[in-house]
C-alpha positions as CSV (number, residue, x, y, z in Angstrom):
1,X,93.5,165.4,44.6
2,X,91.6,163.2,47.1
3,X,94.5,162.9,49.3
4,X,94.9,166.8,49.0
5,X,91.1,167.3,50.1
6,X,91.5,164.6,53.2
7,X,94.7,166.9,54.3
8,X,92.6,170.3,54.1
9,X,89.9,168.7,56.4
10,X,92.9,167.4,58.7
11,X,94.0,170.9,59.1
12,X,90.6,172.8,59.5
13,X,89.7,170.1,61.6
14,X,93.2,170.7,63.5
15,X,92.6,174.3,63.4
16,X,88.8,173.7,65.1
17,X,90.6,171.5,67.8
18,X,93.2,173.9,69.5
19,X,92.0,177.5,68.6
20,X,91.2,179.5,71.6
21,X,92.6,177.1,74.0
22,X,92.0,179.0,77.3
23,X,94.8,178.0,79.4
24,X,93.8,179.1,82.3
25,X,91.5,175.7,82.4
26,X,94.1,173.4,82.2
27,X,94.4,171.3,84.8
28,X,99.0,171.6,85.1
29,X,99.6,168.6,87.5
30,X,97.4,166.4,86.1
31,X,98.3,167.0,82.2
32,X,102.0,167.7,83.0
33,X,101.6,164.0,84.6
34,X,100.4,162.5,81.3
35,X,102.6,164.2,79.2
36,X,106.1,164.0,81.1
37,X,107.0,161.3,79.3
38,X,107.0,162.5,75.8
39,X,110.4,165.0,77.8
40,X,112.1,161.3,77.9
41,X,110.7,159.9,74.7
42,X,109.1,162.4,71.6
43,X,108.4,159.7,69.5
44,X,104.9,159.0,67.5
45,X,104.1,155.6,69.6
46,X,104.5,157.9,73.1
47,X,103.0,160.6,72.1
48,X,99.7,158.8,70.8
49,X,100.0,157.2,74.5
50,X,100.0,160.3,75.9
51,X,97.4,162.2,73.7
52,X,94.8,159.0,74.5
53,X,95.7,159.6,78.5
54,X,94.8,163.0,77.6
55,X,91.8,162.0,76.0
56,X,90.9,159.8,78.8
57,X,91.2,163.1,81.4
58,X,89.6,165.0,79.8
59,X,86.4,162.5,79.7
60,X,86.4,163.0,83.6
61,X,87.2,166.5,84.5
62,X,84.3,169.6,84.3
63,X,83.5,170.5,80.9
64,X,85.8,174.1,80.9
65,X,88.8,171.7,81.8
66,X,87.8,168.7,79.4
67,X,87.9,171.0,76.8
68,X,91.1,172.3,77.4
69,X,92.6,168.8,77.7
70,X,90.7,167.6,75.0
71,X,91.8,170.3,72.4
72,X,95.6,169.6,73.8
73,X,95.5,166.1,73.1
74,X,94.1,167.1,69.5
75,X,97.2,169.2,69.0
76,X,99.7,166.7,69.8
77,X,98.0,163.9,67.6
78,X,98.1,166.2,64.8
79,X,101.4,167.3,65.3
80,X,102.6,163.7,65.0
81,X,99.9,162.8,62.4
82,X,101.7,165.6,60.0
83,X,105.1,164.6,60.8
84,X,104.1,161.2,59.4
85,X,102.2,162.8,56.3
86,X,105.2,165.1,55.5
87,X,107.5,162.3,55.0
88,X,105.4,159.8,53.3
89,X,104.9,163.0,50.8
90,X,108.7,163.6,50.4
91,X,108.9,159.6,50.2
92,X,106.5,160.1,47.3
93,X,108.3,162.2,45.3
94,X,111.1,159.4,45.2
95,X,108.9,157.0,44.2
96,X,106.9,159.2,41.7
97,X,110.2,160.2,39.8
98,X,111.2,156.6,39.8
99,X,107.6,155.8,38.3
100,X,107.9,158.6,36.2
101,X,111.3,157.7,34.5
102,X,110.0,154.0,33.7
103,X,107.1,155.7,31.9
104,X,109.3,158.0,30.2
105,X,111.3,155.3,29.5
106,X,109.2,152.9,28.2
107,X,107.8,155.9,25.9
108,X,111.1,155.8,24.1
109,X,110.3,153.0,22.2
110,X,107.3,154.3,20.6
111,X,109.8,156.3,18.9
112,X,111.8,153.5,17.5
113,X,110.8,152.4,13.8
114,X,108.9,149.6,13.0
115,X,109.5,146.8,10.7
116,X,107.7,148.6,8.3
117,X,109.6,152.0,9.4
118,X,106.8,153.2,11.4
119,X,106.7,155.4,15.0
120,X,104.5,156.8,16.9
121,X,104.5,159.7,18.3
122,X,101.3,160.1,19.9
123,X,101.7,157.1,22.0
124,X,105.3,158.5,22.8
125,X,103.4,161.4,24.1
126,X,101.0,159.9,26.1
127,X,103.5,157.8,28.2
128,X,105.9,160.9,28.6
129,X,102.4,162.6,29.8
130,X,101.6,159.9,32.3
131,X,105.2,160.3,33.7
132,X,105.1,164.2,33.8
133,X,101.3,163.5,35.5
134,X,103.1,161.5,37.8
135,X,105.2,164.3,39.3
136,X,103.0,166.8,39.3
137,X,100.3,165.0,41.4
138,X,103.0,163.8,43.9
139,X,104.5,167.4,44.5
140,X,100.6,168.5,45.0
141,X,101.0,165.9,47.9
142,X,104.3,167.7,49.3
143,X,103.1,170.8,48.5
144,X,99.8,169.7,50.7
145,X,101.6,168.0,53.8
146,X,104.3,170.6,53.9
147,X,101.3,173.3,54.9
148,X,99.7,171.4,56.8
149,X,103.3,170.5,59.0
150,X,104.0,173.9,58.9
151,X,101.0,175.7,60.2
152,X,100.7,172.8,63.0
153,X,104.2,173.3,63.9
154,X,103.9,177.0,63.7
155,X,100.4,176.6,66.5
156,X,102.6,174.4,68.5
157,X,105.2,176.6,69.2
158,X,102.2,179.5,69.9
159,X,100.5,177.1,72.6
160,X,104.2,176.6,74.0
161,X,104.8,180.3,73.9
162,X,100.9,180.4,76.0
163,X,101.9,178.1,78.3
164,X,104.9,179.3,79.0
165,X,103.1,182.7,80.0
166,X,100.5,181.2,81.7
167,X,102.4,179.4,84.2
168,X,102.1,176.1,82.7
169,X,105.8,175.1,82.8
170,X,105.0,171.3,83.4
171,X,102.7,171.0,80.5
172,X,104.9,173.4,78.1
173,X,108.6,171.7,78.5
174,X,107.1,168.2,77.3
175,X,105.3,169.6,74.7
176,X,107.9,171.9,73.6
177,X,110.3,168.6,73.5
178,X,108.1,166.7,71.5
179,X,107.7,169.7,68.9
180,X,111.8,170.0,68.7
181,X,112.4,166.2,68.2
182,X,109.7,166.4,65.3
183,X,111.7,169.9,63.8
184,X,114.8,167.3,64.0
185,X,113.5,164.5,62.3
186,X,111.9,166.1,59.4
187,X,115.1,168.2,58.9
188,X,117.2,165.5,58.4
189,X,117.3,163.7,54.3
190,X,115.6,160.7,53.9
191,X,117.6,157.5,52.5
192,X,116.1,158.1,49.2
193,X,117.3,162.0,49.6
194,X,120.4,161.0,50.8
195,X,120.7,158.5,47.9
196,X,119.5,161.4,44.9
197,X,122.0,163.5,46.7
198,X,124.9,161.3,46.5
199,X,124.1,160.7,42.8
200,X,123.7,164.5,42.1
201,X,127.0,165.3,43.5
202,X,128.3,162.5,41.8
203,X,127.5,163.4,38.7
204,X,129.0,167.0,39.4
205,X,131.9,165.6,40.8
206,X,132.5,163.7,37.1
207,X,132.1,166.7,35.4
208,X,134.2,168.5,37.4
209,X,136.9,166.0,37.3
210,X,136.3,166.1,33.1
211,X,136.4,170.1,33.3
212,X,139.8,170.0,35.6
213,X,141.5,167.3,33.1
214,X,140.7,169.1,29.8
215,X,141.9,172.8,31.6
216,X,145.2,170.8,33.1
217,X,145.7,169.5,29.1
218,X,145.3,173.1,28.0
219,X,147.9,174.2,30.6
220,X,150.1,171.8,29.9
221,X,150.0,172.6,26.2
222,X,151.2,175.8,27.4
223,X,153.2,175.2,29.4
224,X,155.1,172.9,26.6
225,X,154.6,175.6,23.8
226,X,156.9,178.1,26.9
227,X,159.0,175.2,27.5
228,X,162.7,174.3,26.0
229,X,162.0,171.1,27.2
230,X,161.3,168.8,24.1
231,X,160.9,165.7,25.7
232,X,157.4,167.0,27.1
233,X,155.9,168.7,23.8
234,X,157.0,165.2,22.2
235,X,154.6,163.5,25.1
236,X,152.2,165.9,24.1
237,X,152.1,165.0,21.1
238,X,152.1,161.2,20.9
239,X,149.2,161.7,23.5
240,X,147.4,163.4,20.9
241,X,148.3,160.8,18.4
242,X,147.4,158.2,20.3
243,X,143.6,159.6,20.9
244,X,143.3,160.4,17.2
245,X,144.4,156.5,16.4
246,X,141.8,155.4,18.9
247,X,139.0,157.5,17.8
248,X,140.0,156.5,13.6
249,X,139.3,152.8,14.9
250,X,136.4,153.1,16.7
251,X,135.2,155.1,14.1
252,X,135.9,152.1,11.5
253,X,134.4,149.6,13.6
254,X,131.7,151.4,13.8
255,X,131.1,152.2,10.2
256,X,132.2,148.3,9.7
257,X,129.5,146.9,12.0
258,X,126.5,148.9,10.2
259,X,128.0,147.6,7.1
260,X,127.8,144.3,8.0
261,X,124.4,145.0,9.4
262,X,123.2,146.7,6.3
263,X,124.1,143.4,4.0
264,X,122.5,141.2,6.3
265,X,119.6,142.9,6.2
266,X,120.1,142.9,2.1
267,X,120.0,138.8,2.6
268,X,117.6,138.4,4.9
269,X,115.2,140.3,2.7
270,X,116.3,138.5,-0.5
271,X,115.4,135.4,1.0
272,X,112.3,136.5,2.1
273,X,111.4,137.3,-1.4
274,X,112.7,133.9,-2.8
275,X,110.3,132.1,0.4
276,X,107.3,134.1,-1.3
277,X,108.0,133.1,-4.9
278,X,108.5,129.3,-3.8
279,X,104.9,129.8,-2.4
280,X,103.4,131.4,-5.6
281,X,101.0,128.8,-7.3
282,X,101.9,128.0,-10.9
283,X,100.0,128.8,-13.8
């Protein structure tokens, strides 16, 4: 929430800085000076350089210019200021879900019996809530840098368009460079995108691999039952055969393990009583 206010005061405050720039006052050789090199290099350290310059002009020029220059360097920090916030959000959400699962997680076993048979649901609860509270408070971040980026990327493009019209093609083609290469960056998936991406279409790609095997079973179980060919509805069937054998004896180990568990538990707990009698004082 307090991260939600700071970025509404960012963007009023962004909002205050460039409205009614009056183009007009802008001083083209001198600005488009400052700002050519963001046209070589649109990245956050050059423009900060060149929004400082700005900054710096704009102490020395008459006030109708220093405005101007003033309110254009604002622009450009917050441009790159919300390119920054946007992905540290979208970073968030990584990180939240990865909180969030080791919350759910570790809720699980609020849900496993006790010694005494005992489980506890409202403490299962409680973690799952943490992990859903989690989530939601890091897509109110995203949800908060994403309008922000958007309605500074959206008054960029407007003060291009302005300059454009104006005259100012020195001071619009930087600028204009600077606001694609930001568009570019933020477009592209972050490593921890990339990586819940490749996961995602993993996991599809398994069950569409188990989908294709059990449809190419059923066709060739056709295909067999069509067939003269007895040598393949014999394969068929020791495949079948075979799967039925594996799944009897993992069924028996199974049930053979929780027997085996059962009686040890039966001994352990006979024990225990015989350790308590031994203690019992005599009469």
């Amino acid at each position: 929430m307090k991260q939600a206010i700071t970025l509404l005061a960012t963007l009023v405050f962004a909002v205050a800085a460039h409205a009614g720039l009056r183009y007009e006052n802008l001083d083209t050789a001198a600005v488009g000076r400052f700002l050519a090199p963001l046209s070589q290099s649109a990245d956050a350290a050059t423009a900060r350089a060149c929004a400082s310059n700005l900054g710096s002009l704009s102490a020395t020029q008459p006030t109708a210019q220093s405005t101007a220059s003033f309110q254009l360097s604002c622009l450009i920090t917050n441009l790159f200021d919300a390119e920054t916030a946007l992905m540290r959000a979208r970073q968030g959400i990584y990180d939240a879900d990865k909180q969030a699962r080791a919350a759910e997680a570790d809720a699980r076993r609020w849900l496993k019996p006790t010694v005494f048979g005992h489980t506890n649901p409202t403490l299962y609860h409680n973690s799952r809530n943490v992990g859903q509270s989690i989530r939601q408070q890091a897509a109110a971040r995203r949800q908060a840098a994403q309008a922000h980026y958007d309605h500074l990327m959206k008054a960029g493009r407007e003060t291009v368009n302005g300059l454009e019209q104006a005259g100012h093609t020195r001071i619009s083609e930087p600028l204009s460079t600077a606001i694609n290469a930001i568009a570019s960056r933020t477009g592209k998936s972050l490593p921890s995108e990339k990586e819940e991406i490749a996961s995602t279409v993993a996991g599809l790609a398994v069950i569409a691999g188990l989908l294709w095997a059990g449809s190419h079973l059923l066709d060739g179980a056709g295909n067999s039952s069509n067939s003269s060919n007895s040598g393949d509805d014999a394969d068929t069937q020791r495949q079948m055969n075979d799967q039925i054998q594996r799944n009897r004896e993992r069924d028996e180990a199974r049930d053979r393990a929780q027997s085996e568990a059962r009686e040890r538990a039966a001994i352990e707990a006979q024990h225990a009583r015989w350790r308590a009698e031994s203690m019992r004082p005599f009469n």
